[in-house]
C-alpha positions in Angstrom: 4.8 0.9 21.4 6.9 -1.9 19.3 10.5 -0.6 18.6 10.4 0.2 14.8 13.4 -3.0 14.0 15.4 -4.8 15.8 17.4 -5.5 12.7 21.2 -4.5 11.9 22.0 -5.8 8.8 20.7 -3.1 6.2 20.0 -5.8 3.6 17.8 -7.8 5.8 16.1 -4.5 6.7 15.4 -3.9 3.2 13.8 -7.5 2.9 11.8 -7.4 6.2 10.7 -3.5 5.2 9.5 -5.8 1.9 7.5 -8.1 3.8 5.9 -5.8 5.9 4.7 -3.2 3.1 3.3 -6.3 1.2 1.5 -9.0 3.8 1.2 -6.3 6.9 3.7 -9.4 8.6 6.5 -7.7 11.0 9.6 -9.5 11.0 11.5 -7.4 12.2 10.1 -8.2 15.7 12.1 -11.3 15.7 15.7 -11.8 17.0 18.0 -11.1 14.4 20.0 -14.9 14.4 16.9 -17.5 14.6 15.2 -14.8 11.6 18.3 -15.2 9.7 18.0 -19.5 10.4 14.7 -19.6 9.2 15.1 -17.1 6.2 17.8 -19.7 4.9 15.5 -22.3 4.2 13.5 -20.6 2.3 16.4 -19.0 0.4 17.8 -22.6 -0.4 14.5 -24.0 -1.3 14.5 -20.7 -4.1 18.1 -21.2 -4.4 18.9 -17.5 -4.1 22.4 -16.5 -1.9 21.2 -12.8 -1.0 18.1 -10.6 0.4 18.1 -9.0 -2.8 17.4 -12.0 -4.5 15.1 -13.4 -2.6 13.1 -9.8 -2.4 13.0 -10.6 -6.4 11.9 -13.9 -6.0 8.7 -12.2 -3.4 8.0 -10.0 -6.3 8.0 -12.6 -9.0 6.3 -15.4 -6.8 3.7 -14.0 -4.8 2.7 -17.6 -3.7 6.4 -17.7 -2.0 5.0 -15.5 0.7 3.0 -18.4 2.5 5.3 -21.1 2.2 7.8 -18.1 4.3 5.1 -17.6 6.4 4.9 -21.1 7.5 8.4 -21.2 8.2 8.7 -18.3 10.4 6.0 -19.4 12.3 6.6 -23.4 13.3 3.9 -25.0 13.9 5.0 -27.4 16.4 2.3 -28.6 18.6 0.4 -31.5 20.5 -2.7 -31.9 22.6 -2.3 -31.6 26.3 2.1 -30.7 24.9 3.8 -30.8 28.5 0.1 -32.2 30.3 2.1 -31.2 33.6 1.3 -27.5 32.7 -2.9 -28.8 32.0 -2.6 -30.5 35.2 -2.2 -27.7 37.0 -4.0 -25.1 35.4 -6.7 -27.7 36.3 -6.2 -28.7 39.5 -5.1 -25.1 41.1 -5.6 -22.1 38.5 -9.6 -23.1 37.0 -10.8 -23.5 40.8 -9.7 -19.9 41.2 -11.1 -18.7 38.1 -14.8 -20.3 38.6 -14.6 -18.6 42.0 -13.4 -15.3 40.7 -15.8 -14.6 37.7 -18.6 -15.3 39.9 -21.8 -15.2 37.4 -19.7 -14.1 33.9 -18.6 -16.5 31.5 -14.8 -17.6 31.2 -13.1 -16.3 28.8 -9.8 -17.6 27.9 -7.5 -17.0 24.6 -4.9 -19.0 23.3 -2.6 -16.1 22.0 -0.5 -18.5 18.4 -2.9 -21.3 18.5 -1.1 -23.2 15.2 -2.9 -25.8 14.0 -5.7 -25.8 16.9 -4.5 -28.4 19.3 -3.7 -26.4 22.4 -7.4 -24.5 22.0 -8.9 -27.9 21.5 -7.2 -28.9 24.6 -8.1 -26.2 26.8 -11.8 -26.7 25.8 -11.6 -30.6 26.4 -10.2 -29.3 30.4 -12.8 -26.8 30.8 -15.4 -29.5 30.0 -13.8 -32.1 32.2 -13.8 -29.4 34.7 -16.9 -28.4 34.7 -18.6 -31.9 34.3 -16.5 -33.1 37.4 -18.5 -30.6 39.2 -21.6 -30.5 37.9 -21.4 -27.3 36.3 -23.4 -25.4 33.9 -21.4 -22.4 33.0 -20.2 -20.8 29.5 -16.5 -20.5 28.5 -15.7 -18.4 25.3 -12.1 -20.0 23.8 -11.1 -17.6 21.7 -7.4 -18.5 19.3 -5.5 -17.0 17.2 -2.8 -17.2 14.5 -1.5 -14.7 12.3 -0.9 -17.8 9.4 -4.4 -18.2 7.7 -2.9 -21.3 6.1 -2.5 -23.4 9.7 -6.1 -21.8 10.8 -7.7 -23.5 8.0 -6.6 -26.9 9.8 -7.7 -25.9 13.3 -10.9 -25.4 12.5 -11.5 -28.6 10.2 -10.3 -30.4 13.7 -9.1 -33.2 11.9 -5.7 -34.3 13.2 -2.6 -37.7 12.9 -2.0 -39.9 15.3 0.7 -38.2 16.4 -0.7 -35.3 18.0 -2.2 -37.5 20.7 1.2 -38.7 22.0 0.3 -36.7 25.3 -3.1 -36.4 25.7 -4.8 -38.7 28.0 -5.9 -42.2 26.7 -9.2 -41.4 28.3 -10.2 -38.2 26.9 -9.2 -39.5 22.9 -12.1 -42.2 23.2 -14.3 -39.2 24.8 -13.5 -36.3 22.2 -12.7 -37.6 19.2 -13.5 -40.0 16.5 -10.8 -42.3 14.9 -11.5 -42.3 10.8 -8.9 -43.6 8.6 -6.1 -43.0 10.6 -7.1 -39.2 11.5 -8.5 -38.3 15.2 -11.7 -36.0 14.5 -12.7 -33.8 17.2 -16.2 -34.0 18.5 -18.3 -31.1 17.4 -19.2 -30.1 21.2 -15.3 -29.4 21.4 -14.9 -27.4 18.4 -18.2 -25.4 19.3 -16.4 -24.0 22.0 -13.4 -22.4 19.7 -13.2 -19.4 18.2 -10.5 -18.9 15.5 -9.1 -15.8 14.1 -6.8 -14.0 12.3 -4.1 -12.2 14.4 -1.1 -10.5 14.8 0.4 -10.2 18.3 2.1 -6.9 17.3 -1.4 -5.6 16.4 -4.5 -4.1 18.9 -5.7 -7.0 20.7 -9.8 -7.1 20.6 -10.3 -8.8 23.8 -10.5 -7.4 27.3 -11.4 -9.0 30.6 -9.7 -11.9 30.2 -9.5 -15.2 33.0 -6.5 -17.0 31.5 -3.9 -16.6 28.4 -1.7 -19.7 27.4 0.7 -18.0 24.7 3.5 -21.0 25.1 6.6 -21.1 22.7 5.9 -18.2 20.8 7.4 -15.3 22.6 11.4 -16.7 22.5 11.5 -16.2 18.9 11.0 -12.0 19.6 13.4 -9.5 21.0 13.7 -8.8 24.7 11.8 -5.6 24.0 9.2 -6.8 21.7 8.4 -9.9 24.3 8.0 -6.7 27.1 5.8 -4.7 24.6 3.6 -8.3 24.5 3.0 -8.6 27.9 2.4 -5.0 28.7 -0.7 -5.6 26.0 -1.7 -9.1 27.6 -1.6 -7.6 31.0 -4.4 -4.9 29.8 -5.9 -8.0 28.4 -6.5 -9.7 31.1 -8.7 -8.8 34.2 -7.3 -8.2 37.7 -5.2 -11.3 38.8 -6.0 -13.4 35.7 -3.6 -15.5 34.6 -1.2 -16.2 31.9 0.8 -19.3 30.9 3.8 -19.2 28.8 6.3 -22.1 27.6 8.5 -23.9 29.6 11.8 -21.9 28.6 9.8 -18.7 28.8 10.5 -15.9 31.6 9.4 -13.1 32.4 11.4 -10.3 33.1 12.6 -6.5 33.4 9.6 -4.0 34.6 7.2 -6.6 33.8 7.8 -8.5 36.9 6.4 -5.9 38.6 3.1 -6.5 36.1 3.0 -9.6 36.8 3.2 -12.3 39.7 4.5 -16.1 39.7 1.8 -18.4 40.4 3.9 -21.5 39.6 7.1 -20.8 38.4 7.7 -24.6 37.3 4.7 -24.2 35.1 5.3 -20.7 33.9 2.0 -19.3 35.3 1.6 -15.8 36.3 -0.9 -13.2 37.2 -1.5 -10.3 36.5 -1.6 -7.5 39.0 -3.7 -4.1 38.6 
């Protein structure tokens, strides 16, 4: 179970109570002093001073909601962002998957996608993988946001020049096509992706999972809200899979008895049953 709030100040409560009863979006999850960061800028863009205000200024401006939204959610992101961490989920973790799921399908989930390129980026490794070895097997990438917004962007796969800042040279000539001055994934790539519509503080519909990347997303919640996560990512995943998280990510408390370090460098973990 989530804690109900994690909130003090009553005023914010009242405003996050707000949100919740009117776009099902629970911000009071997050760490009270980042929350109160990001609330700001949307308060000075409305140039309100108070919660109360701004609550007024939800109610009269509907449309306000998903320009909050995409503050609260920062969509920061690259392909192949830290390619240390692809380089060994491909060199030490997908060898153990393949052997591990024996005749199933892989099935991996990218658990805050944004605007698609870490999905994107999983399925480009998979098919380098697999093509390096001459396999013929299926890989379900499932991702998911909870900003519709940013979804609508993954899956048009269209994306600037600076997104590819890490990416290998090699792979942008395989996997996408360069039209002015956008970088269009190839359709065999977005094929592989499956978007949707999700809140991490809501049932997860997936089960059985290989491997997890949820990277960056986690530091903005409570200690208690991050241990509620992975409790629900560990029944998420099958015996031993894995799960990635961001470089400043740890995990901690009762949940390192959950789960294992596989390389704590790259934050990779698996889960034990």
């Amino acid at each position: 179970m989530l804690s109900p709030s994690n909130i003090t100040d009553p005023e914010l409560l009242a405003l996050a109570n707000k949100i919740l009863a009117d776009s099902g979006f629970d911000i009071r999850q997050y760490k009270e002093r980042p929350l109160k960061r990001r609330l700001a800028v949307r308060m000075r863009s409305c140039q309100v001073s108070s919660y109360e205000e701004y609550q007024q200024k939800l109610k009269d401006d509907p449309g306000e909601y998903t320009k909050l939204l995409d503050t609260l959610t920062i969509n920061v992101t690259k392909f192949y962002r830290n390619a240390e961490t692809y380089l060994t989920v491909f060199d030490r973790v997908l060898p153990i998957i393949l052997e591990e799921s024996k005749n199933c399908p892989v099935q991996i989930w990218s658990a805050g996608c944004s605007s698609g390129e870490e999905p994107y980026s999983l399925a480009i490794m998979w098919r380098e993988f697999s093509q390096a070895r001459g396999l013929v097997k299926d890989c379900n990438i499932y991702a998911t946001d909870i900003d519709l917004q940013i979804l609508g962007k993954a899956k048009a796969g269209i994306y600037p020049r600076s997104s590819m800042d890490e990416i290998p040279q090699n792979l942008i000539g395989k996997y996408f096509e360069a039209r002015d001055d956008k970088y269009h994934i190839s359709s065999q790539i977005k094929d592989m992706v499956q978007f949707e519509k999700l809140d991490l503080f809501s049932r997860y519909p997936y089960s059985e999972l290989d491997l997890i990347f949820c990277r960056n997303v986690l530091i903005y919640f409570s200690r208690q809200t991050q241990e509620d996560i992975f409790y629900k990512f560990a029944k998420a995943l099958r015996a031993d899979g894995f799960l990635v998280l961001g470089k400043v990510e740890n995990m901690f408390g009762q949940m390192k008895d959950t789960f294992v370090s596989f390389d704590i460098k790259e934050r990779i973990y698996r889960a034990v049953k």
